[in-house]
C-alpha positions in Angstrom: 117.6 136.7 128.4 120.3 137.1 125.1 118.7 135.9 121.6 121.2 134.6 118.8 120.5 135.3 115.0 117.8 133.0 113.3 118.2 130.9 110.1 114.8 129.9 108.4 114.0 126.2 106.8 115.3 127.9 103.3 116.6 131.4 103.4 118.7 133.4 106.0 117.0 135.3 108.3 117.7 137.8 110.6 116.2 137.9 113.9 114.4 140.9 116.0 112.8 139.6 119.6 113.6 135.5 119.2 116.5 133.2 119.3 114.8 130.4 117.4 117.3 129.2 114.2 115.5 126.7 112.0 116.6 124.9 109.6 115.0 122.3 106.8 118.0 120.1 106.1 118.0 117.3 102.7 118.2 114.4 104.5 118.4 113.5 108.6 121.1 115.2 110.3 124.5 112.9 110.9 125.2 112.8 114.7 127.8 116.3 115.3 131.4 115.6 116.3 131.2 119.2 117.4 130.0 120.1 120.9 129.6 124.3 121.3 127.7 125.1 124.4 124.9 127.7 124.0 124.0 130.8 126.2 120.6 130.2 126.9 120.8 133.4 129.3 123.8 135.3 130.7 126.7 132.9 131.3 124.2 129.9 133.1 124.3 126.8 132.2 121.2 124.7 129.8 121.3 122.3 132.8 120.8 125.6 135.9 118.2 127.2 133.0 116.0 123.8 133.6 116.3 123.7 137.3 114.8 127.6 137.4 111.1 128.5 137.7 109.7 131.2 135.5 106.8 133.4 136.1 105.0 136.1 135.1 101.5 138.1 136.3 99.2 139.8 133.3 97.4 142.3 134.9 94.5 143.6 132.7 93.6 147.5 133.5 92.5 147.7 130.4 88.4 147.9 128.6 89.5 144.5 127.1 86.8 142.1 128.5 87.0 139.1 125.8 90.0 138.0 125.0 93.0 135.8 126.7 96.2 136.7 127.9 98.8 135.0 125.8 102.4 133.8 126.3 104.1 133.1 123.2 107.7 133.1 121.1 107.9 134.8 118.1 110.0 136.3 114.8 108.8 139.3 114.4 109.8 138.4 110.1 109.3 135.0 110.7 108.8 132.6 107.4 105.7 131.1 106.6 106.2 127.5 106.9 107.4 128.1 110.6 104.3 128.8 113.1 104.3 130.3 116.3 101.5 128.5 118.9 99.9 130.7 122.1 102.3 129.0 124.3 100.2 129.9 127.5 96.8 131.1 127.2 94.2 132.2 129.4 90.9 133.8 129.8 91.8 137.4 131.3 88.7 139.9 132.1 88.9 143.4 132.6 90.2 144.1 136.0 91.5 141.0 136.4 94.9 139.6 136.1 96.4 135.7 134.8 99.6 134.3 136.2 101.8 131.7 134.3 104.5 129.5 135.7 106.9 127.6 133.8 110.5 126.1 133.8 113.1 126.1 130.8 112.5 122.4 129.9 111.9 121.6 126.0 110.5 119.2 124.2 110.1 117.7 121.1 106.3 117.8 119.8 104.4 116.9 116.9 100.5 117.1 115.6 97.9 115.7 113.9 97.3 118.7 111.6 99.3 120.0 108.4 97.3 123.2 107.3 98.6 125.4 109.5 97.6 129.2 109.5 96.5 131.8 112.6 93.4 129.8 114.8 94.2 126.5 113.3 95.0 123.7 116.3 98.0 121.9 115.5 96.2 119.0 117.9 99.4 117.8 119.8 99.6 114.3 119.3 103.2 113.4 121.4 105.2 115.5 123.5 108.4 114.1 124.9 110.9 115.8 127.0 114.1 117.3 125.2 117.7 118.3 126.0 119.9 120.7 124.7 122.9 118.5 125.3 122.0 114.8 125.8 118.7 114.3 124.3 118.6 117.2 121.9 117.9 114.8 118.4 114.9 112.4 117.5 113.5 110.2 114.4 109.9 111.0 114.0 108.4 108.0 111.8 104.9 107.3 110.7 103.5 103.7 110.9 100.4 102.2 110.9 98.6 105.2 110.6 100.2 107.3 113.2 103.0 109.5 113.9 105.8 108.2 116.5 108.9 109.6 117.6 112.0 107.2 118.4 114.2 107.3 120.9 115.9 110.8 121.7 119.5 110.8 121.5 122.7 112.7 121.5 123.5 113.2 118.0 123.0 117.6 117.3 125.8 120.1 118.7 124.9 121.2 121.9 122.2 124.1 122.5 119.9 122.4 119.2 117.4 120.1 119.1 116.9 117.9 115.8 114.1 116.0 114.2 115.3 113.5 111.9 111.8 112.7 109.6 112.1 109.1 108.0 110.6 108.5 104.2 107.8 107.3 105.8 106.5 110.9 106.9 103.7 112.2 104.9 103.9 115.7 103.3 102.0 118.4 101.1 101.1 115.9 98.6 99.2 113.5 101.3 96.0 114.4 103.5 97.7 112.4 106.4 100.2 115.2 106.7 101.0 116.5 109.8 103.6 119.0 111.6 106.2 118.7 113.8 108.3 120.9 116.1 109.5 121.6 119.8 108.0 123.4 123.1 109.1 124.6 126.2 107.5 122.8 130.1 105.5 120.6 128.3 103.8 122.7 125.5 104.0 123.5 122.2 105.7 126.4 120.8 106.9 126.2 117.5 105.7 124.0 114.3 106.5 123.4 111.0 104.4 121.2 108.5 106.2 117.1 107.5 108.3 116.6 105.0 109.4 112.8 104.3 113.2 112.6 104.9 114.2 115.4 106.2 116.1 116.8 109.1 114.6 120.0 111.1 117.0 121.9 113.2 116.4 124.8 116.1 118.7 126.8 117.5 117.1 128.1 120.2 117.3 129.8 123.7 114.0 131.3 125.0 112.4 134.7 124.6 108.4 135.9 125.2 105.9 137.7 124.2 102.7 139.0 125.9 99.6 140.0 124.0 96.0 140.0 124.4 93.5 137.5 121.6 91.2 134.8 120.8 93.6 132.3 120.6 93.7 129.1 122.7 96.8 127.2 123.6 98.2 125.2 121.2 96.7 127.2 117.8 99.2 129.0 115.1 98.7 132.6 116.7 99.4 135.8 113.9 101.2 138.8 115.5 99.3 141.1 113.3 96.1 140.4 115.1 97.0 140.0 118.4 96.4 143.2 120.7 99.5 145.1 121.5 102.2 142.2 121.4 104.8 143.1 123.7 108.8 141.4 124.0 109.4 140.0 128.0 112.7 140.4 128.6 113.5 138.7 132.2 117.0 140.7 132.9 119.9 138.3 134.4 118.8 137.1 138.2 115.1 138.1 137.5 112.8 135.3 137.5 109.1 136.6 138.3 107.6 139.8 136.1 104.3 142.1 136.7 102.9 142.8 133.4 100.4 145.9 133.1 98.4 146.3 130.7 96.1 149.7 130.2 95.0 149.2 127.0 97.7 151.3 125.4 101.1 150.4 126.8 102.8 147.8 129.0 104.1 148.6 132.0 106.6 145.8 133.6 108.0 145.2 136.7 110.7 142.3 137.1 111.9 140.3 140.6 113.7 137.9 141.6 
């Protein structure tokens, strides 16, 4: 799968491993006149992408007897105030091996929690299904208490998804603040903390890592202490990989 350059919430960014553009707009984003398709891998279509099952088989040869086998996106100089979750996670002995499934479907998410840093929980609140081209933007409002997103709709260019976050969204300044973002096959992948009236772009088509840690699904994971991360690169056609790890290196093996 082909990755496109990233653009953080305030600065440009240059991307090594993930195609995931974000950008923190000044007010909600205005419905685009433009429609540009995006590659999400070879020359297939968004639409042929969704209707495609994923898989791939962590095999632990390693001494590693403690710690999960993890699925996630990353940046490998991603900004701060954009967090990574353990996508898929799962307990993974020694001499043992994991196998996760999944399709390219997204979603829009958001959570209950703000403070986000590595083994927080961003305690998924709503997930509701996205789509690059005719559901790829969605108000996310805050009333009586509670988050709530509206009614996905057409209004981004094709191949991003948009979350357009009324004045009534708490931020830094409130203890009600929460954080907002998108997934992939009905998980989270990638949050950033509210901000009242303001527009949050991705540009995204899907890329993965593999690592071994502590983390659970769903908690801001940290490259830096994660075991060996490793970029899973399904070529085109492939669909299904064999991931072996010794406890040093990965060795992969990709099928159709």
């Amino acid at each position: 799968m082909t990755e496109k350059a990233s653009v953080s919430r305030r600065k440009g960014l240059a991307a090594l491993g993930l195609a995931l553009g974000v950008t923190l707009l000044g007010a909600a984003v205005a419905p685009s006149a433009q429609a540009t398709a995006s590659a999400a891998s070879g020359s297939r279509s968004t639409t042929d992408l969704a209707a495609t099952s994923y898989s791939v088989t962590i095999v632990n040869n390693s001494a590693i007897d403690d710690e999960n086998a993890i699925v996630f996106q990353q940046q490998p100089t991603q900004p701060s105030d954009v967090h990574s979750l353990a996508w898929l996670s799962k307990m993974c002995h020694a001499g043992t091996s994991v196998t996760f499934s999944w399709t390219v479907d997204y979603n829009f998410v958001w959570g209950q929690t703000g403070t986000l840093k590595p083994g927080v929980n961003y305690d998924a609140g709503q997930i509701i299904p996205a789509d690059l081209d005719t559901a790829n933007t969605v108000p996310l409002s805050y009333i009586d208490d509670g988050f709530e997103f509206g009614k996905p709709t057409s209004g981004a260019a094709s191949g991003s998804l948009v979350i357009n976050e009324d004045d009534t969204v708490p931020g830094p300044d409130s203890s009600d603040q929460g954080s907002v973002g998108i997934g992939m096959s009905g998980a989270g992948t990638f949050v950033v903390s509210t901000q009242p009236d303001t527009g949050v772009e991705f540009e995204i088509t899907p890329t993965y890592w593999l690592a071994f840690g502590s983390y659970e699904a769903g908690t801001v994971v940290s490259e830096d202490i994660l075991t060996r991360p490793y970029q899973l690169q399904f070529p085109d056609g492939a669909t299904k990989a064999i991931a072996t790890f010794d406890g040093k290196n990965w060795t992969v093996e990709y099928g159709g």
